[in-house]
C-alpha positions in Angstrom: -15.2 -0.7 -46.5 -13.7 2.8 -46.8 -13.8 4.2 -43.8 -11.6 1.8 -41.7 -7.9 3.1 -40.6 -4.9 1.8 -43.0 -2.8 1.0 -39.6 -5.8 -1.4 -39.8 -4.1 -3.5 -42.4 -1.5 -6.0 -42.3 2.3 -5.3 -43.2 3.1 -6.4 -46.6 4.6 -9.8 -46.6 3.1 -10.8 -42.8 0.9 -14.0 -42.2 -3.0 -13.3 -43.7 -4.7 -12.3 -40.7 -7.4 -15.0 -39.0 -10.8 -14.9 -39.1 -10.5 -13.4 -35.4 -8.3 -11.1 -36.5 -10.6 -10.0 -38.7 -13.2 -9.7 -36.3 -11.2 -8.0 -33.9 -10.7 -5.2 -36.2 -13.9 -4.9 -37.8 -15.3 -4.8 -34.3 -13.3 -1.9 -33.2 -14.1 0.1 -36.3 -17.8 -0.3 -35.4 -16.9 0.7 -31.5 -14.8 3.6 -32.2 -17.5 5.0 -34.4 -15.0 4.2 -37.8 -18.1 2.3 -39.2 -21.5 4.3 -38.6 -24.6 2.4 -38.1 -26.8 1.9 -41.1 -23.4 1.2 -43.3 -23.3 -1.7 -45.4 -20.3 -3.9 -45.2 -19.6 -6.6 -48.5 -16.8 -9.1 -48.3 -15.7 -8.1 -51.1 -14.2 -4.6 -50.2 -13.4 -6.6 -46.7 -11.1 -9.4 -47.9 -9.8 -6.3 -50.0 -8.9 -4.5 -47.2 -7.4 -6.4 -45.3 -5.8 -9.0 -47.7 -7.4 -11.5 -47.2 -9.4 -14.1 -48.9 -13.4 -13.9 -48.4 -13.8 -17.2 -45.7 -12.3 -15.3 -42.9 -14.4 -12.5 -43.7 -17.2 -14.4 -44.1 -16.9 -16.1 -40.3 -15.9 -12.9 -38.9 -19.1 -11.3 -40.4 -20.7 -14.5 -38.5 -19.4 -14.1 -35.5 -20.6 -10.2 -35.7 -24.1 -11.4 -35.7 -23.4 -13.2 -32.9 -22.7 -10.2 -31.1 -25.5 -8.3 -32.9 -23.6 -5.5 -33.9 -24.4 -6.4 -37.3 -27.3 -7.5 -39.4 -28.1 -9.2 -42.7 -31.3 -7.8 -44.4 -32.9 -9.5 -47.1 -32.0 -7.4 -51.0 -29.6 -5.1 -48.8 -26.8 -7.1 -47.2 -24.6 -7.3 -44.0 -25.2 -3.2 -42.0 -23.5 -2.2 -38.9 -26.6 -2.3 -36.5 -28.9 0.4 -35.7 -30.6 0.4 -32.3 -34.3 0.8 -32.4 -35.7 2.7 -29.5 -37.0 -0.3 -27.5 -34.3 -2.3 -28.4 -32.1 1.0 -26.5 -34.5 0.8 -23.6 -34.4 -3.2 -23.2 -30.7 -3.1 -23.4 -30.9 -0.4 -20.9 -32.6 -2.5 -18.3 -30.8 -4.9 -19.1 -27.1 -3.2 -18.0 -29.0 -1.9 -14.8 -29.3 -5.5 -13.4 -25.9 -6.0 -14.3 -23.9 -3.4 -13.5 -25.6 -4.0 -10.2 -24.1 -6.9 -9.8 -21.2 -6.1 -10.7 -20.4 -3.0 -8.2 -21.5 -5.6 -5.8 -19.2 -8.4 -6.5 -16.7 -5.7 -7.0 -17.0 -4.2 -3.5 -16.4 -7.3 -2.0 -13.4 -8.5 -4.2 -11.6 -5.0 -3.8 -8.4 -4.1 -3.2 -6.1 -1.4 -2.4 -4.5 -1.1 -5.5 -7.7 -1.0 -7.6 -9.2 1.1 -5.8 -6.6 3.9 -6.1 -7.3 3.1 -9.8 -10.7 3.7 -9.7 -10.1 7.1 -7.3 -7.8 8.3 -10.3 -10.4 7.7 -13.2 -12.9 9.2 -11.4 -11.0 12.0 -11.1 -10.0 12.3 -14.5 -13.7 11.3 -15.6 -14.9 14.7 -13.3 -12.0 16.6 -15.1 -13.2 15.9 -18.7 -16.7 16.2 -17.8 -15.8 19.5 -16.5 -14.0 20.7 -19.9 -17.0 19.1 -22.4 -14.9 17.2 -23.4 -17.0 13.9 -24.5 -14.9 11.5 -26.3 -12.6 11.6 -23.3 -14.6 11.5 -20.9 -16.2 8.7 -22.4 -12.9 6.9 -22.2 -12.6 7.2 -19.0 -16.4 6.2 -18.0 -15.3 3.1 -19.8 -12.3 2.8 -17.8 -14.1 3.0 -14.7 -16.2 0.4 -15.8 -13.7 -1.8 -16.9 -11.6 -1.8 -13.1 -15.1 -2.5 -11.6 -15.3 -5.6 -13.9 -11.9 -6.9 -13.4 -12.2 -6.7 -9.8 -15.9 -9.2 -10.2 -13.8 -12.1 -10.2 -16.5 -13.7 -12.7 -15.8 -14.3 -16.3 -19.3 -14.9 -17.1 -20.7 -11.8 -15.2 -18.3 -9.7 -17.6 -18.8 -11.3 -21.1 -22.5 -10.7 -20.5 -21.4 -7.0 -19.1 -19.4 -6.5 -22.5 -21.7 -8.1 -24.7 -24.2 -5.7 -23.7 -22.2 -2.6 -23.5 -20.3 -3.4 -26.9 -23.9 -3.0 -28.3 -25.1 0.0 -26.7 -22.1 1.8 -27.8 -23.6 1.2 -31.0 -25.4 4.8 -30.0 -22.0 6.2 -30.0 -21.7 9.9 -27.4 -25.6 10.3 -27.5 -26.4 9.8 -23.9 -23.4 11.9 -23.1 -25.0 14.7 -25.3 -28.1 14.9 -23.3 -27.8 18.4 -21.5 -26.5 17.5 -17.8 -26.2 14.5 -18.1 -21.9 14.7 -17.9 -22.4 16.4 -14.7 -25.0 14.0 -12.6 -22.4 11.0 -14.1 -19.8 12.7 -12.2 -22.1 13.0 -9.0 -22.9 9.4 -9.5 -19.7 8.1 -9.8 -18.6 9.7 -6.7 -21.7 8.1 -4.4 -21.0 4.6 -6.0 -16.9 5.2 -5.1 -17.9 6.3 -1.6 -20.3 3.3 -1.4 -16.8 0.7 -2.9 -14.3 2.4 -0.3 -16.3 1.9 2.2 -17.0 -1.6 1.6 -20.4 -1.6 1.4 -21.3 -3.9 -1.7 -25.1 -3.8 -1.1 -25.2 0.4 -1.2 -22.6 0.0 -4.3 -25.1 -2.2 -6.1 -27.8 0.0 -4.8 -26.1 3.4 -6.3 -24.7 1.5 -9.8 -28.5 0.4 -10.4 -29.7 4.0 -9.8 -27.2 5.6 -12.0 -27.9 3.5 -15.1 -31.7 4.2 -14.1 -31.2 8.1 -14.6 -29.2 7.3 -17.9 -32.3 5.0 -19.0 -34.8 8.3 -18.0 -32.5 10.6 -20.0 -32.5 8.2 -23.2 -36.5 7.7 -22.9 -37.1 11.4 -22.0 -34.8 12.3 -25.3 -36.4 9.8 -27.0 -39.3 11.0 -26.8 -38.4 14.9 -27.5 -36.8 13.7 -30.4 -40.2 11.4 -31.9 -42.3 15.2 -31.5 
């Protein structure tokens, strides 16, 4: 594996990192885009890497299958994953029920701190949005969705949230590249904060469920344009 960071890598003369460890790391190479999908991983250059023997490598590899953001292929090896169309689409519907559920939940469980949180990401979300610029404004979407998480109250509601968004950021900026799509976000997020500081958990649910359905239309409607 070439392409993860050094700062990656343990300091000389520190305790071998864990399986978990290794997980951890590998799994935020593939997240941040570090590992592309398609790209083949071997434990070889792993344990290399990070300076390790190959059985924590090997369980972490495990563990990444788990979590589906990577795949062993018969005469090719261990690849990060690559989203198929309807796999995109299911995954999509998927988030909508979610997310759903979880602006609901995190209506009712909010507070006044979190929500001044929330007010300040959206407003540096619109910002970003407003300069182009994607990578940070897709760190601040994600921000966003993690206050509305940690507000749920429910442990289970957000591993299945993460789960699934861990793999749909397997399809890195694209939905952010779709023209206009940035802007209606920022029109989204406003309704569904309006919606949370007013209390009203079934109009939050309502407005989270409609804003992952335009991001589903965008991704089919691009899909589509890009199959012609």
């Amino acid at each position: 594996m070439t392409s993860a960071k050094s700062n990656a890598l343990p300091k000389r003369g520190s305790q071998p990192l864990s399986a978990e460890q290794v997980c951890d790391r590998i799994r935020a190479a593939i997240l941040r885009g570090d590992l592309k999908p398609g790209e083949k991983l071997t434990e070889q250059d792993l344990a290399a890497e990070f300076e390790v023997s190959r059985t924590p490598v090997r369980e972490a590899i495990r563990q990444l299958e788990v979590e589906r953001l990577v795949a062993r292929t018969r005469f090719v090896g261990v690849t990060v994953r690559q989203l198929t169309p309807k796999e995109l689409i299911e995954l999509l519907d998927i988030r909508e029920v979610l997310e759903g559920l979880v602006a609901r939940l995190a209506t009712q469980h909010m507070d006044a701190v979190h929500l001044q949180r929330l007010k300040k990401t959206q407003q540096l979300l619109a910002a970003s949005a407003k300069k182009g610029d994607v990578p940070e404004y897709l760190d601040h979407a994600l921000a966003f969705r993690r206050l509305l998480i940690e507000c749920c109250q429910s442990e289970t509601l957000a591993e299945n949230v993460l789960s699934i968004e861990n793999r749909l950021r397997l399809m890195g900026s694209r939905t952010a590249a779709i023209p206009g799509r940035m802007e209606a976000s920022i029109e989204e997020h406003e309704k569904l904060l309006q919606a949370i500081s007013r209390g009203d958990a079934a109009a939050a649910e309502q407005m989270n469920r409609e804003r992952i359905r335009h991001i589903r239309a965008a991704v089919a409607n691009s899909l589509s344009y890009s199959i012609l």
